[in-house]
C-alpha positions as CSV (number, residue, x, y, z in Angstrom):
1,X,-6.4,0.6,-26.8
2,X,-7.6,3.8,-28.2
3,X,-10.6,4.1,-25.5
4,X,-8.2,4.3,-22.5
5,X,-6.1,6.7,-24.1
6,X,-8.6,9.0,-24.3
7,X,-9.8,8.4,-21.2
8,X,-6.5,9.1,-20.1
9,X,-5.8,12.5,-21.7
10,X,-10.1,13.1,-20.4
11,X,-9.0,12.6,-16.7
12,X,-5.8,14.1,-17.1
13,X,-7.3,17.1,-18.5
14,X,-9.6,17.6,-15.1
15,X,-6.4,17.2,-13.0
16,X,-6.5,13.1,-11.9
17,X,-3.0,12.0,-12.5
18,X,-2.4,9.1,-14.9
19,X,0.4,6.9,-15.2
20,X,0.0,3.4,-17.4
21,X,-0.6,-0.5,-15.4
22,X,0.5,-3.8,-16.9
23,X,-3.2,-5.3,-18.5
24,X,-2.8,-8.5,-16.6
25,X,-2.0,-7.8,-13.0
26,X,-2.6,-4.4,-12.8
27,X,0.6,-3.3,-11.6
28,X,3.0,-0.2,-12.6
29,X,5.1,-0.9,-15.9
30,X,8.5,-1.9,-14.9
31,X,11.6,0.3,-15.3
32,X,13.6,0.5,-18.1
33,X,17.1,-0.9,-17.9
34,X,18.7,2.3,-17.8
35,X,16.8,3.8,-15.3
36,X,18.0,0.5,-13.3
37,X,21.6,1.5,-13.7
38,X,21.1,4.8,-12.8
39,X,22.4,5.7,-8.8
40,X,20.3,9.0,-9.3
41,X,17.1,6.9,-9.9
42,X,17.9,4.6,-7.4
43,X,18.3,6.7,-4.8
44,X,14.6,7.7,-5.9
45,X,15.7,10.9,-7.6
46,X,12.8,10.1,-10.5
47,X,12.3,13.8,-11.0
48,X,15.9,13.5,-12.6
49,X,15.6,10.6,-14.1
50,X,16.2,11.1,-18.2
51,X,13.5,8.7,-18.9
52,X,10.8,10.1,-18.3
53,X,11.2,13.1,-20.6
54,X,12.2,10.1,-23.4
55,X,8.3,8.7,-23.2
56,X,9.4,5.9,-20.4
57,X,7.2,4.7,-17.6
58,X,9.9,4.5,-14.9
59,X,9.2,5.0,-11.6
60,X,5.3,3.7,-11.3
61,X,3.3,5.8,-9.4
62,X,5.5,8.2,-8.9
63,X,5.8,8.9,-12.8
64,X,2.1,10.5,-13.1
65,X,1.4,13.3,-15.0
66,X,-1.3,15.2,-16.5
67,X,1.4,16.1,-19.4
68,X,-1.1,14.7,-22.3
69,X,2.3,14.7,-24.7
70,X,3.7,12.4,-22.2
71,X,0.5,10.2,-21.9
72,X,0.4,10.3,-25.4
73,X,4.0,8.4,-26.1
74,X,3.4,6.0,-23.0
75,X,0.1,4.5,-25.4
76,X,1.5,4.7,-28.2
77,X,4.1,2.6,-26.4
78,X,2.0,0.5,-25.5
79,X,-1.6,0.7,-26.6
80,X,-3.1,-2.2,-24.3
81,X,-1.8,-0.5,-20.9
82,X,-4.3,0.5,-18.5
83,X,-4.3,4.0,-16.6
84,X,-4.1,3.9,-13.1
85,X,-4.6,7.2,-10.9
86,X,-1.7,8.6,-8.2
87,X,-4.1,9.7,-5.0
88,X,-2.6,12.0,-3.8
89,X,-0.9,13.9,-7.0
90,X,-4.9,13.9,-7.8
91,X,-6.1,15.8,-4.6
92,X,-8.2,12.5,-4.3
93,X,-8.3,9.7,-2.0
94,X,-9.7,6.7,-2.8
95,X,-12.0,4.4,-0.5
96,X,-11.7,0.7,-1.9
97,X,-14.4,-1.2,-0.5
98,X,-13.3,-5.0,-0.6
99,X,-16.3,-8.0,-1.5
100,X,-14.7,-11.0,-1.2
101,X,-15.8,-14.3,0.3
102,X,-14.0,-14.7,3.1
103,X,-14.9,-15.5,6.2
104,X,-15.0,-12.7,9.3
105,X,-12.8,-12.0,11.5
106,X,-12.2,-14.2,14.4
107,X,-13.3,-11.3,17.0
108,X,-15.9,-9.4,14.7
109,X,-16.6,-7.2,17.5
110,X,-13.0,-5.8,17.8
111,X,-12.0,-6.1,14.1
112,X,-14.8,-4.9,11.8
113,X,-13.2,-1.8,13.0
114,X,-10.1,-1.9,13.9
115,X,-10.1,0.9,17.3
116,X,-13.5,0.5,17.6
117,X,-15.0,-2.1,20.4
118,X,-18.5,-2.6,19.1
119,X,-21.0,-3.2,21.8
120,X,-24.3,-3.8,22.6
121,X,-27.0,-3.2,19.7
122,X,-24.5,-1.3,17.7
123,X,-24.2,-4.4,15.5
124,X,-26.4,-7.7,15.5
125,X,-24.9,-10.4,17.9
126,X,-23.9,-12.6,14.9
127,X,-22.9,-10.4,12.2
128,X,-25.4,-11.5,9.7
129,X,-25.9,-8.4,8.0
130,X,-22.2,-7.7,7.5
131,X,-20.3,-9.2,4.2
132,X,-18.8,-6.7,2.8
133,X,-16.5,-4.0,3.0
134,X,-19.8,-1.3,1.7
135,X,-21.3,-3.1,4.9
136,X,-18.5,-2.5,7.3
137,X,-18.8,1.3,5.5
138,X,-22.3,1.6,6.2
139,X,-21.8,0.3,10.4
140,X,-18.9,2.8,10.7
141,X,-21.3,5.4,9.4
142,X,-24.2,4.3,12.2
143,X,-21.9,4.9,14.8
144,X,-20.4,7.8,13.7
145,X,-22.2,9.9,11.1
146,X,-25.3,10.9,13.3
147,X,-28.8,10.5,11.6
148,X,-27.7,11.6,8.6
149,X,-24.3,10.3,7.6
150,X,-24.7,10.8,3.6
151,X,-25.6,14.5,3.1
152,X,-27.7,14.7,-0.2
153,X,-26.1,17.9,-1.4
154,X,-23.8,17.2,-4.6
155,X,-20.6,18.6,-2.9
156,X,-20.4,15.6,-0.9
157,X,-20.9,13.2,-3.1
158,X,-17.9,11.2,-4.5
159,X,-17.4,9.8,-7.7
160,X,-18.4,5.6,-7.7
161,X,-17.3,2.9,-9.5
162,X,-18.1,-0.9,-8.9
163,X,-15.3,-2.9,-9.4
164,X,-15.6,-6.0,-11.3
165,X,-15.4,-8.2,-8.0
166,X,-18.8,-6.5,-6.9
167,X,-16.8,-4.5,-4.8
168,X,-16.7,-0.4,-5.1
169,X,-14.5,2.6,-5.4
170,X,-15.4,6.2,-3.8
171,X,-13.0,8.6,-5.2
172,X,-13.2,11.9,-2.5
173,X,-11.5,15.1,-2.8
174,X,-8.4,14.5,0.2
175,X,-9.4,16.1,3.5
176,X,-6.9,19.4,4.6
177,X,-4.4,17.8,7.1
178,X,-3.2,19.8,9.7
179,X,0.5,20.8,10.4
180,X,1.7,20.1,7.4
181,X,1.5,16.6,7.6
182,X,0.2,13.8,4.6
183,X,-2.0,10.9,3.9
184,X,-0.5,8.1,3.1
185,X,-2.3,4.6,2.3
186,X,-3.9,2.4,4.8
187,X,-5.1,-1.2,4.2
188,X,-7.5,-2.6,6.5
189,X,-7.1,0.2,9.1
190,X,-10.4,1.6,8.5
191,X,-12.6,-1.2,8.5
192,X,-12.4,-5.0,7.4
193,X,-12.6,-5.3,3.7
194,X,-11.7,-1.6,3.6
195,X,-8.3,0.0,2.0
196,X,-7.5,3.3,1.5
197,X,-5.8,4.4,-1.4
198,X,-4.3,8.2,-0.4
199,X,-0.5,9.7,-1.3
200,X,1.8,7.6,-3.4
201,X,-1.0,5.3,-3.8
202,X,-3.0,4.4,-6.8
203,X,-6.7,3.0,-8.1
204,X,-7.7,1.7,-11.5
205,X,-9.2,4.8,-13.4
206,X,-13.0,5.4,-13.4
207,X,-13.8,4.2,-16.7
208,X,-11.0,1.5,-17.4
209,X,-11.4,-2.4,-18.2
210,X,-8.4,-5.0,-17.4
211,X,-9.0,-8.4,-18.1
212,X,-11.0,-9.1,-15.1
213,X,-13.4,-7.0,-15.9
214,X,-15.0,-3.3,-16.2
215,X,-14.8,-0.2,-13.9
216,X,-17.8,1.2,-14.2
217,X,-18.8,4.7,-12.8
218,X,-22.5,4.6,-11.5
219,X,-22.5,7.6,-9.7
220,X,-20.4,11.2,-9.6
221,X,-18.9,13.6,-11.4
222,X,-14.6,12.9,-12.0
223,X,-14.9,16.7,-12.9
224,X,-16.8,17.8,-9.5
225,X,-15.5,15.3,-6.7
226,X,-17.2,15.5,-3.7
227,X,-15.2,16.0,-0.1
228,X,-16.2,13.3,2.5
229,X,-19.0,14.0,5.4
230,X,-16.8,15.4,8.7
231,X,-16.9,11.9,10.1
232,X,-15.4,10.0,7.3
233,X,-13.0,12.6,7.1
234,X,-12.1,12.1,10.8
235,X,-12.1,8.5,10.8
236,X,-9.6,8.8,7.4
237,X,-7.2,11.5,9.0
238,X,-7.6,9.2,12.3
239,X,-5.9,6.0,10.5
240,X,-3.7,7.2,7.3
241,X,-2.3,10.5,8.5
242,X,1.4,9.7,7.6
243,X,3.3,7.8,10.2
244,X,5.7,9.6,12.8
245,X,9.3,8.7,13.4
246,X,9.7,5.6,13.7
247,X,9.9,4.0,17.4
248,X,13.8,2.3,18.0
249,X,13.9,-1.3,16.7
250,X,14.6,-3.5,19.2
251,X,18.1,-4.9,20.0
252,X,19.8,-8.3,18.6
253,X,21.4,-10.5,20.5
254,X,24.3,-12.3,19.2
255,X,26.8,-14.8,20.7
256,X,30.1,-13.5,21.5
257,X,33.1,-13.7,19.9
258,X,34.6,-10.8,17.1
259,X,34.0,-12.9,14.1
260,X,30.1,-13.6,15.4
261,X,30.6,-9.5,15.8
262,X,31.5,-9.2,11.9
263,X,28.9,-10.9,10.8
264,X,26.0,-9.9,13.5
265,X,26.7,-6.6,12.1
266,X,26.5,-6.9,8.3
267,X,23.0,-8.9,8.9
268,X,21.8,-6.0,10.8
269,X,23.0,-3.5,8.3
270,X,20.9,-5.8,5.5
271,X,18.0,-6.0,8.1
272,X,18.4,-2.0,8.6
273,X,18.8,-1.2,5.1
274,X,15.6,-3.5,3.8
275,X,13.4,-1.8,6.5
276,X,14.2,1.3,5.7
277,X,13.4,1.2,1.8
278,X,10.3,-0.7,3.1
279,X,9.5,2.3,4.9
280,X,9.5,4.2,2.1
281,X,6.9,2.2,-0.1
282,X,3.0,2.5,-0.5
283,X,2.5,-0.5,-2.4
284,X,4.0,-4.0,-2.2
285,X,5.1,-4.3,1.2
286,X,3.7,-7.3,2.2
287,X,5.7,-8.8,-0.6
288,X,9.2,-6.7,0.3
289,X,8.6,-7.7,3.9
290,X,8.5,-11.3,2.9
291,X,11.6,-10.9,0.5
292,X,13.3,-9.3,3.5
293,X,12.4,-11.9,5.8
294,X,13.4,-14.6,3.8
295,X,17.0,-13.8,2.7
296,X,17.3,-12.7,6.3
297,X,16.4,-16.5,7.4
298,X,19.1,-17.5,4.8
299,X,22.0,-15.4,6.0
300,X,21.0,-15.9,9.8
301,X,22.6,-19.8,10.5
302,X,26.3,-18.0,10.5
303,X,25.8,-14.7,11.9
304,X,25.0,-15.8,15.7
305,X,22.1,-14.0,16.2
306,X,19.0,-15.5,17.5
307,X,15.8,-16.0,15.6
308,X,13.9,-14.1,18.0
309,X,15.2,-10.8,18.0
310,X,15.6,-10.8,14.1
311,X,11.9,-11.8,13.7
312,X,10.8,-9.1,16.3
313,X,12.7,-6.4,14.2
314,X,11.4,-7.5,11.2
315,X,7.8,-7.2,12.3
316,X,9.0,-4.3,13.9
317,X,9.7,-3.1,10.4
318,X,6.5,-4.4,9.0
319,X,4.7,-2.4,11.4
320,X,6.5,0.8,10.9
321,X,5.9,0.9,6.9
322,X,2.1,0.2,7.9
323,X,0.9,-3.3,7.7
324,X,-1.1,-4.4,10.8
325,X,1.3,-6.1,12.9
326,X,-0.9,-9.6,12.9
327,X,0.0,-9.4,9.4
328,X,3.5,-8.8,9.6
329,X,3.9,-11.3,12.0
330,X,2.8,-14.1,10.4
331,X,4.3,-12.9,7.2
332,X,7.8,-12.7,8.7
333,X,7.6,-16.0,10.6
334,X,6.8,-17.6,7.2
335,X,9.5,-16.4,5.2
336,X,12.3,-16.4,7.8
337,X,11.4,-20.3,8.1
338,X,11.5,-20.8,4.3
339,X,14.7,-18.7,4.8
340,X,16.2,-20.8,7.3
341,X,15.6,-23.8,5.2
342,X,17.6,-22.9,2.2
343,X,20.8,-21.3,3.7
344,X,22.4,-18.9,1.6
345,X,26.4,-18.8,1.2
346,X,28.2,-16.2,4.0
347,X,29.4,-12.5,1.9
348,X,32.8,-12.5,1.4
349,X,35.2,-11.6,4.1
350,X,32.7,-12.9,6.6
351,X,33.9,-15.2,9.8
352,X,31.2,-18.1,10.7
353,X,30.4,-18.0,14.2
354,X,30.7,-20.9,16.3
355,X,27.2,-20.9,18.0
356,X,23.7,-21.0,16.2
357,X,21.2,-19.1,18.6
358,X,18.1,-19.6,16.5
């Protein structure tokens, strides 16, 4: 498609970093084979990796570029991809203000804002008014931004887009962190039906059309981005600064016995190894926490530990990488049940234990 092409090399050429989406479900185009065979790239070395100077689309996100010779080849490639932006390559953080129909929360007053305890006239006693993620927006601003949360001058104003789910996107200029920390993305943190899209993370381009429909810019300059009021900025830094070291994950308990030993350790190693790669991801982690989970479920009848201490580290995991921990809870308990259900054979060289502790 020639239009997002050029509206590729357009935003490149103003800094936004593009990289090219599958049309359909709008995420990154998968790695080539090579790449997938290379121990550089998979250690995530992409800045090595030899495909990217060869025109590929390896390593999603993490593959943007303003290079238009490089943008170029990836549509020529493959004309009907869509460009996506990289956050934080950009400068840019996006605000992705959800409208879907689903119900509230179950405790509006302590999750429409997730830190925030609304009380008293701050919000009407049955939460009428609020639908949308623009609504919880607007609230956060009444408690927060003063009389005038929106300043009028041009320098704060971001550039908007209304999604084709009647939702919106405000793409700001990323606030200065302090001591050389980073954003990183944070889904629902902010608000309910609020995610923010900031470091490795990415938004359909201002502009671009997928098969659900058009992103339309209504307001905004991509060329002049606005920074956010102080407030927003505050509440931003307050939830998607990048995370600290991670706390200790909490011990397994196994049965005893050296073969139980054996294999209590290699699931462990498999649990430690899948949260730390989990760790490392901005996107798809709900789905790699379920993956996790569930081979975890299948390899758990014959290595002796018990259910509960597996499922807390995995939602200890969950949590680490980001996810609210309701959410990685009842992601984990899912897929570790489905896992349980279809056993999976023991590695080789493994010893079955005699007790099942789940």
């Amino acid at each position: 498609m020639t239009r997002h092409l050029d509206l590729a090399l357009t935003l490149a050429a103003l800094g936004w970093h593009v990289f090219p989406l599958a049309p359909r479900d709008k995420r990154p185009l998968a790695n080539c084979l090579s790449c997938r065979d290379n121990p550089e790239c998979s250690r995530g070395d992409y800045a090595v990796c030899p495909c990217l100077p060869d025109g590929q689309w390896c390593h999603g996100v993490r593959a943007a570029t303003t290079d238009p010779d490089r943008i170029r080849t990836w549509w020529r490639r493959r004309p009907d991809a869509v460009p996506a932006i990289a956050a934080g390559p950009s400068g840019l953080v996006l605000i992705d203000l959800d409208a879907h129909t689903e119900r509230l929360p179950s405790d509006p007053a302590a999750e429409l804002l997730p830190g925030i305890r609304l009380i008293g006239d701050q919000v009407s006693g049955d939460f009428t008014g609020v639908r949308t993620g623009r609504d919880v927006l607007l609230l956060l601003a009444r408690l927060r931004g003063g009389p005038r949360p929106w300043p009028t001058d041009p320098g704060y104003q971001p550039a908007t887009v209304t999604t084709p789910s009647g939702g919106r996107h405000l793409w700001y200029r990323a606030p200065h962190v302090p001591d050389g920390r980073r954003l990183r993305q944070a889904l629902g943190q902010l608000g309910w039906q609020i995610d923010i899209k900031a470091g490795w993370s990415y938004g359909i381009a201002p502009g671009a059309t997928t098969v659900t429909g058009h992103y339309q810019r209504t307001a905004g300059d991509p060329a002049r981005v606005g920074r956010m009021p102080e407030w927003l900025a505050e509440e931003v830094l307050r939830v998607a600064i990048d995370r600290p070291a991670p706390p200790a994950a909490p011990a397994l308990a196994a049965s005893s016995g050296s073969g139980c030993s054996r294999s209590a350790a290699y699931l462990v190693t498999v649990i430690d190894n899948g949260a730390a790669e989990l760790a490392a991801l901005t996107d798809g982690r709900k789905s790699s926490l379920s993956a996790l989970a569930y081979k975890t479920g299948g390899l758990l009848a014959w290595s002796g530990l018990s259910r509960s201490s597996v499922e807390d580290r995995l939602v200890t995991a969950g949590t680490v990488s980001g996810l609210p921990e309701r959410l990685a809870r009842r992601i984990v308990h899912r897929a570790l049940t489905n896992g349980l259900a279809r056993p999976l054979a023991e590695p080789k060289g493994q010893v079955r234990p005699t007790v099942n502790s789940y």
